[in-house]
Backbone as a printed PyTorch tensor [residue, N CA C, xyz], in Angstrom:
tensor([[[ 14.9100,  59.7270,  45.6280],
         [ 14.5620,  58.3540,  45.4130],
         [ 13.3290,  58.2800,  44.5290]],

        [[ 13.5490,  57.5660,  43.4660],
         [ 12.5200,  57.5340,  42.9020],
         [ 11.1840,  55.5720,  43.4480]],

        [[ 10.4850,  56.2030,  42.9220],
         [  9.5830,  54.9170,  43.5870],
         [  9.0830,  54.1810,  42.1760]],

        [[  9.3790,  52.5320,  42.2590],
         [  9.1930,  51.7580,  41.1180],
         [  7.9610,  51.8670,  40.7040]],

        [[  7.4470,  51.9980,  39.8100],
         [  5.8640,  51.7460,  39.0300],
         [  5.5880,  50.7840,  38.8930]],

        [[  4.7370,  49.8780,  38.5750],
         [  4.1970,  48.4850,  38.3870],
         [  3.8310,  48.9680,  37.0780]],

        [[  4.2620,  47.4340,  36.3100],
         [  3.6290,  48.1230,  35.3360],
         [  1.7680,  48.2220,  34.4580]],

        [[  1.4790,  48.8680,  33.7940],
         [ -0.1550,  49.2970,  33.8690],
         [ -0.7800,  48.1620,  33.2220]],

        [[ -1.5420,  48.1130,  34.0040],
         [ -2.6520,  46.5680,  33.6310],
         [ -3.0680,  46.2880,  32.0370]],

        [[ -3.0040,  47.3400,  31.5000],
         [ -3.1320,  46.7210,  29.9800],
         [ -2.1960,  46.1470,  29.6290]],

        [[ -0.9210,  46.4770,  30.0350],
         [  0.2570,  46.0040,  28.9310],
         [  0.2280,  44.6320,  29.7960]],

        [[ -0.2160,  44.3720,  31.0920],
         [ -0.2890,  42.8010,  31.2760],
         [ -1.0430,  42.0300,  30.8640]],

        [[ -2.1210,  42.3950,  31.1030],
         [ -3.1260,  41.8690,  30.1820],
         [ -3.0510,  41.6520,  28.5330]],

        [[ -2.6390,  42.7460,  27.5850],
         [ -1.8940,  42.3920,  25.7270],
         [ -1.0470,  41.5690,  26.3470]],

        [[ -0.0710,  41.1720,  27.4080],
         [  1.5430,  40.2480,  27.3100],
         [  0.2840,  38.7900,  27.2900]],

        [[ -0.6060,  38.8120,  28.2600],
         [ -1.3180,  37.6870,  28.2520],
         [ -1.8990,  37.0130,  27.3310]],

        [[ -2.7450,  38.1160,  26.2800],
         [ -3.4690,  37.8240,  25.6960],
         [ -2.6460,  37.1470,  24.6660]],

        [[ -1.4610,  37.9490,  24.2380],
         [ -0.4390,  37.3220,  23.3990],
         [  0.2620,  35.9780,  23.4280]],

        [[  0.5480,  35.9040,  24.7750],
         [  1.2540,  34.4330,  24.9290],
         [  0.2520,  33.5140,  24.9340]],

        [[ -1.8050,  34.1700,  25.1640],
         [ -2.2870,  32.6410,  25.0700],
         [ -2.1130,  32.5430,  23.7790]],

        [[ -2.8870,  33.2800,  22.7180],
         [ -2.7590,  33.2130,  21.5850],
         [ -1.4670,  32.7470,  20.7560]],

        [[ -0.8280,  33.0560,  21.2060],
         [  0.7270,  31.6560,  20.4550],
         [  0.5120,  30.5870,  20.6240]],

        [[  0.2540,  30.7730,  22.4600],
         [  0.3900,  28.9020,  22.9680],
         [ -0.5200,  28.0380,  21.4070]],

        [[ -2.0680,  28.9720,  21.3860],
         [ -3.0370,  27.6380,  20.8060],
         [ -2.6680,  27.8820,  19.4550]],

        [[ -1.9000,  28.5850,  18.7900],
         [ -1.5920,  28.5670,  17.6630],
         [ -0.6280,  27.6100,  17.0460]],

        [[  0.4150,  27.7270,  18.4930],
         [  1.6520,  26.7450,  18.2320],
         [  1.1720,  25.1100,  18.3730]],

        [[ -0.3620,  25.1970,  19.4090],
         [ -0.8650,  23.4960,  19.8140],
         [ -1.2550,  23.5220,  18.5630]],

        [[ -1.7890,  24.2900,  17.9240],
         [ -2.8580,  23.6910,  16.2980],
         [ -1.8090,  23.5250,  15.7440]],

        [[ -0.4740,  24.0290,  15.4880],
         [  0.3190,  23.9350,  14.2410],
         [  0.9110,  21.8850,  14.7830]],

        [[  1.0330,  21.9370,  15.7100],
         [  1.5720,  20.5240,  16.0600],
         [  0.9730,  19.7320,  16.1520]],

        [[ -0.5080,  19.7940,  16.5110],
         [ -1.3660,  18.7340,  16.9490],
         [ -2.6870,  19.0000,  16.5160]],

        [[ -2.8620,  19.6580,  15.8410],
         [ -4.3270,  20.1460,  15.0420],
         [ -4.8870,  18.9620,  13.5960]],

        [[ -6.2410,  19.7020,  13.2570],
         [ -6.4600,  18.7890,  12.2480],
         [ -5.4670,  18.6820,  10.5620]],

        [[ -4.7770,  19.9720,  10.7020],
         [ -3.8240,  20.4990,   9.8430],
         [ -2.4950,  20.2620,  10.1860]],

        [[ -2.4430,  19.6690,  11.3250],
         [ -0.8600,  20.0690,  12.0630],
         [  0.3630,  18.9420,  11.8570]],

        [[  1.5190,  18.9620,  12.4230],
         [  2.5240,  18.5930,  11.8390],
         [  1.9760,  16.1920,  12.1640]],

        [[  1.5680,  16.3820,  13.4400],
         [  1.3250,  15.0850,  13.5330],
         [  0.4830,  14.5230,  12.6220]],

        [[ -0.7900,  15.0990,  11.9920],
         [ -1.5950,  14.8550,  11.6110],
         [ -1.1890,  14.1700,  10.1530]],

        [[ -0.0070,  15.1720,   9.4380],
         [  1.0190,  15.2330,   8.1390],
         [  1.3260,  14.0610,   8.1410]],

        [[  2.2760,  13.7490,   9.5930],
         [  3.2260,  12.1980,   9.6280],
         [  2.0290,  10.7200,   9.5230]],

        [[  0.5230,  11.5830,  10.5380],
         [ -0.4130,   9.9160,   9.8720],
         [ -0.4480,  10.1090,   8.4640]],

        [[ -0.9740,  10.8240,   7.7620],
         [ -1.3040,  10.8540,   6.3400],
         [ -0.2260,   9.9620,   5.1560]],

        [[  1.0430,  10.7190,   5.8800],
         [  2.3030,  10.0330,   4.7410],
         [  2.2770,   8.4590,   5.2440]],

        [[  1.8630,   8.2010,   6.3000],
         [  2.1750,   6.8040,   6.9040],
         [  0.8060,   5.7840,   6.2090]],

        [[ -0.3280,   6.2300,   6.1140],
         [ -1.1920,   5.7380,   5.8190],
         [ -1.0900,   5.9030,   3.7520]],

        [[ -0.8780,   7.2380,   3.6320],
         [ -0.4900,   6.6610,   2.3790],
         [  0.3960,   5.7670,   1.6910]],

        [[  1.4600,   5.2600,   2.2590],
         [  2.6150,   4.0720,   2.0140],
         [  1.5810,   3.0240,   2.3960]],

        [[  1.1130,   2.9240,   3.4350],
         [  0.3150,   1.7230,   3.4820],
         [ -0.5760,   1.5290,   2.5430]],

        [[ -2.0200,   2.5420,   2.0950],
         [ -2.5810,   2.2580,   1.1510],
         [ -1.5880,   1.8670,   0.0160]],

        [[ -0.5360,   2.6320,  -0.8400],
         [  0.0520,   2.3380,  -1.7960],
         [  0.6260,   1.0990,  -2.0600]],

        [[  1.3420,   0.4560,  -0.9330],
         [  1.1550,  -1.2020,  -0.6100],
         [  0.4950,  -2.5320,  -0.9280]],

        [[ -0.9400,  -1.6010,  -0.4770],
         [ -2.1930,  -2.2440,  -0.5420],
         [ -3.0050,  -2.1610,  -1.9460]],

        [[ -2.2530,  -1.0960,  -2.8510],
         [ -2.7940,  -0.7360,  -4.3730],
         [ -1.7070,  -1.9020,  -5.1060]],

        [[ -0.5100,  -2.2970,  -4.5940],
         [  0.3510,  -2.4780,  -5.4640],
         [ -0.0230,  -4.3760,  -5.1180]],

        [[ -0.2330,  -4.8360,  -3.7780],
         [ -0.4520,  -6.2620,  -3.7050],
         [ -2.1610,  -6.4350,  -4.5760]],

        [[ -2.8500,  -5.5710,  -5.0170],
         [ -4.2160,  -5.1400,  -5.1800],
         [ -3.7630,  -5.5230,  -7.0610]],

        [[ -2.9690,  -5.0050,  -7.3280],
         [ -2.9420,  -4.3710,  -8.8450],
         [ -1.7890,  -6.5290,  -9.3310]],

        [[ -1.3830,  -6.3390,  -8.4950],
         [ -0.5980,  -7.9970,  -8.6660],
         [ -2.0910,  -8.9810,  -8.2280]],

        [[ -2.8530,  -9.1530,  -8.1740],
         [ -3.7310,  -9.9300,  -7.8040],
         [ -4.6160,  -9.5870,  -8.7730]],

        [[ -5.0510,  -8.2800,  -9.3220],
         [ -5.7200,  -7.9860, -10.7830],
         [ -5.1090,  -9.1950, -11.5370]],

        [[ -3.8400,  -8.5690, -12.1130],
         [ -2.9500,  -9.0420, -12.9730],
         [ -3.1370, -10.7790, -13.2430]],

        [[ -3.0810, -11.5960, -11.7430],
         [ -3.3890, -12.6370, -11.7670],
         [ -4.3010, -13.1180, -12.6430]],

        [[ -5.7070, -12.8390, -12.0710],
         [ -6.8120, -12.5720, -12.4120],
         [ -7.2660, -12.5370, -14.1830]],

        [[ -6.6650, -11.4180, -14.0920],
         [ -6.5820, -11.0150, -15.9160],
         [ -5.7110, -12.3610, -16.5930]],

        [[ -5.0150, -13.0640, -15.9670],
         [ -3.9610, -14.0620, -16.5280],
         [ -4.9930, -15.1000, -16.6820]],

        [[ -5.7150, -15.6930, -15.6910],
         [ -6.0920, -16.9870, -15.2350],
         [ -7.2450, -16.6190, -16.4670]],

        [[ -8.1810, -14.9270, -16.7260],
         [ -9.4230, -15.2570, -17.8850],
         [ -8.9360, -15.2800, -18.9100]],

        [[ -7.9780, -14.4170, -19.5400],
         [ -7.1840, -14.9880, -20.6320],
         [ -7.2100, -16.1910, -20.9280]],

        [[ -6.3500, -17.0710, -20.1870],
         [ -5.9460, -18.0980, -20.3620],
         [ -7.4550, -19.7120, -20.2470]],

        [[ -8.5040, -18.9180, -20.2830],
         [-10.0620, -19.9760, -19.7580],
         [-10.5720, -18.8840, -21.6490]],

        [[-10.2120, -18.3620, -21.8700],
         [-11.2210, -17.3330, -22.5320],
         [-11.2480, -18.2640, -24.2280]],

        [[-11.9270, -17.8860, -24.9650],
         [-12.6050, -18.2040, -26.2770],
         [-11.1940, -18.2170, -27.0810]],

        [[-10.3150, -17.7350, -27.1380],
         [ -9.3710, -17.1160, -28.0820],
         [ -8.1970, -18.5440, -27.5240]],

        [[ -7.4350, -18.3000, -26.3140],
         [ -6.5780, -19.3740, -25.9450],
         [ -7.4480, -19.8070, -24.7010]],

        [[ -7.0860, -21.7490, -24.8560],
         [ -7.6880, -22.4210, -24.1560],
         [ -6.4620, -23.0250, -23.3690]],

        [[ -6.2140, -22.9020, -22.2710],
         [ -5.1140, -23.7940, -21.6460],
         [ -5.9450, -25.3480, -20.7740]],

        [[ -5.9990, -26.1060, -21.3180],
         [ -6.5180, -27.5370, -21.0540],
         [ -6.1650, -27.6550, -19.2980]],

        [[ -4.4590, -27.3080, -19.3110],
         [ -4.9850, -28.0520, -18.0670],
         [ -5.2600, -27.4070, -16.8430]],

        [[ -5.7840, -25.8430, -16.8380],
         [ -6.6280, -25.0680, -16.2130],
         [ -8.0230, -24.9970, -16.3670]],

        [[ -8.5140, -25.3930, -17.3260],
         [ -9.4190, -26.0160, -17.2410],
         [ -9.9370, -27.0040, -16.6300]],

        [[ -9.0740, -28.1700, -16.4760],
         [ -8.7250, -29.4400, -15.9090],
         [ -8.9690, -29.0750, -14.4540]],

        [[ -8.3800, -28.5330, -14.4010],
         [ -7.8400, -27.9160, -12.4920],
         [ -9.3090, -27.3540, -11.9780]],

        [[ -9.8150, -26.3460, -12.9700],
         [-11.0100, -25.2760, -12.7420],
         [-12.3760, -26.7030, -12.9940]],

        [[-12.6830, -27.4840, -13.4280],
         [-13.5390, -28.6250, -13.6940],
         [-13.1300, -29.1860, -12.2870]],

        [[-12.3350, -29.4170, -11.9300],
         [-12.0200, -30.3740, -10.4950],
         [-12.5410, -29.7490,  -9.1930]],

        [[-11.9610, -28.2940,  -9.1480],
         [-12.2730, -27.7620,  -7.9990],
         [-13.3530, -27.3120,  -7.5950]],

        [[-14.1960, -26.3610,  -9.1580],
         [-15.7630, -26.1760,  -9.0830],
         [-16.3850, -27.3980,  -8.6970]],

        [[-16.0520, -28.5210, -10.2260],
         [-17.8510, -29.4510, -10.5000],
         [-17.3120, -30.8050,  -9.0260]],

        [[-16.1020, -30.2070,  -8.7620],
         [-16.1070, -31.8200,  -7.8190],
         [-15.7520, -32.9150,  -9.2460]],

        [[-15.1990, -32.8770, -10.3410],
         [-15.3070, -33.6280, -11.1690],
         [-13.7310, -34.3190, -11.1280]],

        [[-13.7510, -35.5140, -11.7340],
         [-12.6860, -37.0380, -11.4710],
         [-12.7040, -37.8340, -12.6060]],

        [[-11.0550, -38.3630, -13.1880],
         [-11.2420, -39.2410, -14.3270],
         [-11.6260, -40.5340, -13.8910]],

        [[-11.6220, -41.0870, -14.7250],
         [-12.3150, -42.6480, -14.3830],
         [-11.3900, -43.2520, -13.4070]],

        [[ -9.9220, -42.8820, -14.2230],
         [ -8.4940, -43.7340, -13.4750],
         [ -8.2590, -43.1400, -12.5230]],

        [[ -8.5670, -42.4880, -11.3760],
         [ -8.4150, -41.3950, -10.6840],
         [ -8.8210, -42.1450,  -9.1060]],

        [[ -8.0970, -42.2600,  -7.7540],
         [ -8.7310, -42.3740,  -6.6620],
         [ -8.8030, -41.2750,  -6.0110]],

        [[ -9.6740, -41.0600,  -5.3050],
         [ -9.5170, -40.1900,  -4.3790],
         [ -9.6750, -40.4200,  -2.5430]],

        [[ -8.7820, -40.0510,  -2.1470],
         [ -8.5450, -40.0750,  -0.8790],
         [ -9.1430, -38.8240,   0.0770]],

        [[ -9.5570, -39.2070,   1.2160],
         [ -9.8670, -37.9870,   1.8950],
         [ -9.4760, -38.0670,   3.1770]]])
């Protein structure tokens, strides 16, 4: 009859040391500052910023339209008209105003 051995405390101890060392390797790869969740905020927040560049870049555009259109070169009267009313508070003679 032979009698079972246990087996020798180092090789339990390397099985240990090994499986912690995966575990926190495998937590950083999933949940780390590098890790797979971290990936899915980034792409999510970049669609949002890009969103926010593109309603950003249409509101330039506006912008660039409305000084054009006030600027030395073309005069559009009745933005002017509009822009005189809303700044100076200003009113034609024939004009009531209600409030």
């Amino acid at each position: 009859m032979s009698a079972r051995r246990k087996p020798a405390f180092g090789v339990v101890i390397y099985a240990a040391i090994t499986l912690s060392l995966s575990g926190y390797f495998v937590f950083a790869a999933v949940q780390g500052d590098f890790g797979l969740f971290r990936r899915a905020e980034i792409e999510v927040e970049g669609a949002r910023l890009a969103a926010e560049l593109e309603t950003l870049e249409g509101e330039v555009a506006r912008m660039e339209n409305l000084t054009r259109r006030l600027s030395d070169d073309y005069l559009d009267l009745d933005l002017l008209d509009q822009q005189a009313r809303d700044v100076l508070g200003v009113m034609r003679s024939d004009e009531i105003v209600v409030r």
